[in-house]
N, C-alpha and C positions, 0 to 999 in steps of 0.2 A: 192158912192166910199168908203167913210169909214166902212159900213158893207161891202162890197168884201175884205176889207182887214181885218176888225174882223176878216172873216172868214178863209181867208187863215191862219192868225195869228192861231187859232184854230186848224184845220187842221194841220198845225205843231207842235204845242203843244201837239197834241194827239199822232198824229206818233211819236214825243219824247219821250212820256209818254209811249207809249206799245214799242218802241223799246228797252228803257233802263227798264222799271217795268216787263215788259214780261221775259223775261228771267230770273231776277232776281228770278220771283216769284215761276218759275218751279226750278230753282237750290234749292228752298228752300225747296218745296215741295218733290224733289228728296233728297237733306239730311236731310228731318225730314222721310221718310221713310229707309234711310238707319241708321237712329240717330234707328229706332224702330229695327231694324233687329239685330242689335249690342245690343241693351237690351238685345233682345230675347236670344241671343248665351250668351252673359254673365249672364243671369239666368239661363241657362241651367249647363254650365259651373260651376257656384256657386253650384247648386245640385248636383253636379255629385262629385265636390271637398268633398262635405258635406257626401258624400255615401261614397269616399274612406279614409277619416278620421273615420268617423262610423267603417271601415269592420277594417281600421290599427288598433284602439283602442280594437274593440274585437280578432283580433290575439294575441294583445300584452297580452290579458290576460290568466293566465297559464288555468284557470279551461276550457275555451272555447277552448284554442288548445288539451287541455283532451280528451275534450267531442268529437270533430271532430277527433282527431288517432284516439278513443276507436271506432265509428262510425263505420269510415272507415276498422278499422279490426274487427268489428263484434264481440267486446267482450264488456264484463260488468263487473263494480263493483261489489265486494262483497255485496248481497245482492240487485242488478240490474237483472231486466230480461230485454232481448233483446227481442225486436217484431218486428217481420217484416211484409209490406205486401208485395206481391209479386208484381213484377213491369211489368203493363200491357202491354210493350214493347215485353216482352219476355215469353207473354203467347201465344202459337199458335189459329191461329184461329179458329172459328166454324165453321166446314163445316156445312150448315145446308141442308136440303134431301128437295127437294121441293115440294108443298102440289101436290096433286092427284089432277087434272081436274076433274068436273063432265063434 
């Protein structure tokens, strides 16, 4: 008689134990992957802040906004030569003639 009721006692212990630990442990497991996802987006986030403090710092600077007018209108300092290569966008393409069958 006293082990049938060990056992029952057990049996509800355990079903106590995965009904209240069971879920707990998936809720955890579900905010430590959304705890990783939120890293993720805030390192990214951080990088991206980092790139557009970089690009404000170099507009802010006179020689760099110089350098990109002068660029963009295709002229040079005295004493600068301008070289270009041509941009493969806007060269036509090769017709090429196809080889001869033997």
């Amino acid at each position: 008689m006293l082990s049938i009721c060990g056992l029952i006692f057990l049996a509800f212990a355990a079903f106590l134990g995965f009904t209240l630990v069971l879920p707990a442990s998936l809720e955890l497991q579900s905010l430590q992957q959304q705890r990783e996802s939120v890293i993720q987006r805030l390192n990214k986030a951080q990088e991206e802040e980092e790139e557009a403090r970089d690009r404000f710092i170099w507009m802010m600077d006179p020689e760099y906004f110089e350098q990109i007018a002068r660029d963009r209108a295709n002229q040079a300092k005295d004493g600068e030569t301008v070289i270009r290569r041509p941009d493969p966008a806007s060269r036509p393409l090769r017709q090429t003639q196809p080889s001869p069958r033997n």
